[in-house]
Each structure stands twice: as C-alpha cells, then as structure tokens.
C-alpha positions, 0 to 999 in steps of 0.5 A: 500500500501507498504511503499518503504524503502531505508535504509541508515544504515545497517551492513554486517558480513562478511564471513571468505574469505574476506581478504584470498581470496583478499589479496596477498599471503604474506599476506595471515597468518597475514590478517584477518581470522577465526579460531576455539577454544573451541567452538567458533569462532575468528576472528585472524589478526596481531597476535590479536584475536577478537571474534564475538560480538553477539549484532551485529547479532540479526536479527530474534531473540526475545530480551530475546535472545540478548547477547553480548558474542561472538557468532559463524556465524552458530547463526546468520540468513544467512541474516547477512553474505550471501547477497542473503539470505539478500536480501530475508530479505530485500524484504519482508519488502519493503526495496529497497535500502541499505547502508551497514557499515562494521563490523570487519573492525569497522564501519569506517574502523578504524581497518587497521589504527592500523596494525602496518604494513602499506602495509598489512593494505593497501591490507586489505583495497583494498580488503574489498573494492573489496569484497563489489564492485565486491561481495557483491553489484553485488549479487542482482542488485540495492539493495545494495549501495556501500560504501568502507572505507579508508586508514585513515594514509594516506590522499593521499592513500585515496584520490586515493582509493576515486577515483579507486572505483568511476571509479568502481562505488563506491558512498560512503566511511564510515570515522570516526566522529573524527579523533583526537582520533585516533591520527590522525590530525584534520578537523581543519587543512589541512591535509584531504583536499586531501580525501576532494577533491576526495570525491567532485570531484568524488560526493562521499558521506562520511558516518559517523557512530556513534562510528567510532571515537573510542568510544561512552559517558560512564559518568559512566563506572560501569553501568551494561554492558559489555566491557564498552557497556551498555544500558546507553552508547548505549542510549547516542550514539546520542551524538557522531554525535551531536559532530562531525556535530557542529564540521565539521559544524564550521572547514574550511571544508565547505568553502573550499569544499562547495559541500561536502555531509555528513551523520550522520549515526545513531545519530538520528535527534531530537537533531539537531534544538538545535544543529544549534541554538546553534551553530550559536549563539556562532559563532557570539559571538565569532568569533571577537576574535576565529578568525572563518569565519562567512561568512559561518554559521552553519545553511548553513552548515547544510541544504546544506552539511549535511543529518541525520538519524532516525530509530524510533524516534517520537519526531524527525519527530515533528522537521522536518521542523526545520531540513529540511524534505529534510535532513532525511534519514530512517535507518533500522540497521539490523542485529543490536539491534536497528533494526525494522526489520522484522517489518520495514513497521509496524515501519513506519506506528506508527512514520510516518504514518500520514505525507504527502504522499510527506514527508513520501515518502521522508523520506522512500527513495526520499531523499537517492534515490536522495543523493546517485545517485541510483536507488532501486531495483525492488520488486520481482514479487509477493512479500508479503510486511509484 
C-alpha cells in the first residue's frame, strides 16, 4: 500500500505574469518581470536584475546535472512553474497535500521589504498573494495549501493582509526566522504583536523557512561554492531554525499569544531534544537576574506552539518521542536539491518504514492534515503510486 504524503515544504517558480498581470498599471515597468539577454533569462524589478538560480529547479534531473548558474524556465520540468503539470508530479508519488514557499519573492517574502518604494512593494505583495489564492491553489482542488507572505515594514499592513486572505481562505503566511537582520525590530519587543494577533485570531499558521532571515552559517566563506552557497553552508542550514525556535521559544511571544502555531520549515528535527534541554536549563539559571518569565518554559513552548520538519533524516525519527511524534511534519522540497522526489514513497519506506502504522501515518500527513485545517486531495482514479 501507498504511503499518503502531505508535504509541508515545497517551492513554486513562478511564471513571468505574476506581478504584470496583478499589479496596477503604474506599476506595471518597475514590478517584477522577465526579460531576455544573451541567452538567458532575468528576472528585472526596481531597476535590479536577478537571474534564475538553477539549484532551485532540479526536479527530474540526475545530480551530475545540478548547477547553480542561472538557468532559463524552458530547463526546468513544467512541474516547477505550471501547477497542473505539478500536480501530475505530485500524484504519482502519493503526495496529497502541499505547502508551497515562494521563490523570487525569497522564501519569506523578504524581497518587497527592500523596494525602496513602499506602495509598489505593497501591490507586489497583494498580488503574489492573489496569484497563489485565486491561481495557483484553485488549479487542482485540495492539493495545494495556501500560504501568502507579508508586508514585513509594516506590522499593521500585515496584520490586515493576515486577515483579507483568511476571509479568502488563506491558512498560512511564510515570515522570516529573524527579523533583526533585516533591520527590522525584534520578537523581543512589541512591535509584531499586531501580525501576532491576526495570525491567532484568524488560526493562521506562520511558516518559517530556513534562510528567510537573510542568510544561512558560512564559518568559512572560501569553501568551494558559489555566491557564498556551498555544500558546507547548505549542510549547516539546520542551524538557522535551531536559532530562531530557542529564540521565539524564550521572547514574550508565547505568553502573550499562547495559541500561536509555528513551523520550522526545513531545519530538520534531530537537533531539537538538545535544543529544549538546553534551553530550559539556562532559563532557570538565569532568569533571577535576565529578568525572563519562567512561568512559561521552553519545553511548553515547544510541544504546544511549535511543529518541525524532516525530509530524510534517520537519526531524527530515533528522537521522536523526545520531540513529540505529534510535532513532525514530512517535507518533500521539490523542485529543490534536497528533494526525494520522484522517489518520495521509496524515501519513506528506508527512514520510516518500520514505525507504527499510527506514527508513520502521522508523520506522512495526520499531523499537517490536522495543523493546517485541510483536507488532501483525492488520488486520481487509477493512479500508479511509484
């Protein structure tokens, strides 16, 4: 029998209409567009250019294929820009469900927040939104779960987003790891309890991808790579959700919003019993003279507030119960490198075959199904599961 999958991780390419078709027309030659030269093809917004990046699209590629230099959207599989094409893709691994992040707008919407004019960033944010809410998602019915991003310069515009997209049916918001990079205030202050509130009150899961606070560990930048990603960065990507969960986990942000649901999306689970520990420790060590509340610790945070993601992680599925069975959410990460697909059913079967029937089914897609409020797509009638 099939595995059901519910991916809580993957990225859309989006197609060169996305912005053009959306925004008004005053904005229409400085929004995001694509353009041709030599060749090849730029993404051109602002007055910025920036290319396609190929390791973002290898889905149906052998690895000796993998390359990070700018590609052109006729070198990726359809399944990367068309979501009918995707969800052939989809389908035929026994994938259900899926949680899509943005790509140009930069896995945590982080873009629009560096336009210098504010009011064309907004209607690039309202329309990415509107592209996944009445596009992207409706294209097949039950398979993709809607996620929009925010307008990170403003709380209250955010807030607000939060809330015209719920009414749409939206149910989660990619938002970055770390503010305090980005110039921005910190989850330390008060700043954010607008976008905090919106998101509980309209039951919004907030998404935090690795990387969305602006850049990932580079202990030494000369290792071999390109344009400062290399093997040894991308294999200390982890560390960026180990961060961000201990710092949201410690900040006033679940005591004052207890209900807030947050998910650490590709940072792997391996690390997390290490992490609670940790971090219990050290509050109660310090919290006389740090002046932190300790009514309220880590650990809690943790098991009620928080859910993490695998993709292939063997020794993480050891730690399950440490985590919370409950708390680990399956990813599938296509059209990227890390990706199992199109061998998702095998990939389950090597690193979780010999779990319970409940907790493989949890882990596969129970908890997202229950986390996210939805409902899996039907497999198509006589699908071949591969």
């Amino acid at each position: 029998m099939p595995h059901h999958l519910f991916s809580a991780d993957d990225h859309v390419i989006e197609h060169g209409r996305v912005w053009t078709d959306r925004v008004p027309a005053r904005f229409r030659d400085v929004a995001p567009r694509i353009i041709e030269e030599d060749g090849r093809e730029f993404w051109q917004y602002e007055g910025t250019r920036s290319p396609q990046m190929g390791l973002n699209a290898v889905a149906g590629k052998s690895s000796d294929e993998y390359n990070p230099d700018p590609i052109r959207m006729s070198d990726m599989i359809p399944g990367c820009y068309d979501p009918v094409a995707r969800a052939e893709d989809m389908f035929s691994n026994g994938i259900r469900a899926s949680v899509c992040f943005p790509t140009l707008p930069r896995f945590g919407g982080t873009l629009f927040n560096s336009f210098q004019d504010k009011e064309l960033a907004d209607a690039c944010v309202r329309a990415y939104n509107d592209f996944m809410l009445e596009e992207w998602c409706p294209s097949v019915p039950g398979l993709y779960v809607p996620m929009i991003i925010g307008q990170l310069w403003d709380p209250d515009l955010v807030a607000a987003e939060v809330r015209r997209c719920a009414a749409m049916g939206n149910r989660a918001i990619s938002f970055p790891e770390n503010t305090v990079p980005l110039g921005l205030p910190s989850f330390f202050s008060d700043h954010w309890d607008p976008f905090w509130r919106a998101v509980t009150e309209t039951d919004t899961v907030v998404c935090m991808h690795i990387g969305t606070s602006g850049g990932l560990s580079s202990p030494s930048p000369d290792a071999p790579g390109f344009e400062g990603i290399s093997p040894v960065v991308i294999a200390l990507a982890g560390v960026n959700s180990f961060v961000a969960s201990v710092n949201l986990a410690m900040s006033p942000v679940p005591h004052k919003f207890p209900t807030v649901k947050i998910v650490f999306s590709e940072g792997g689970i391996g690390w997390v019993p290490a992490a609670v520990e940790r971090a219990d420790r050290q509050l109660l060590r310090h919290n006389q003279w740090s002046g932190l509340d300790s009514s309220l610790m880590p650990s809690d945070v943790f098991r009620r507030n928080f859910w993490f993601c695998m993709i292939e992680e063997p020794v993480g599925i050891k730690y399950r119960h440490d985590i919370g069975v409950d708390r680990i959410l399956w990813e599938c990460d296509y059209p990227h490198v890390d990706t199992p697909w199109p061998h998702s059913q095998k990939a389950i079967d090597e690193v979780m075959g010999e779990l319970p029937e409940d907790e493989r089914a949890a882990i596969c897609h129970g908890n997202a199904e229950q986390l996210f409020s939805w409902t899996m797509a039907p497999l198509p009638e006589g699908q071949v599961i591969a």
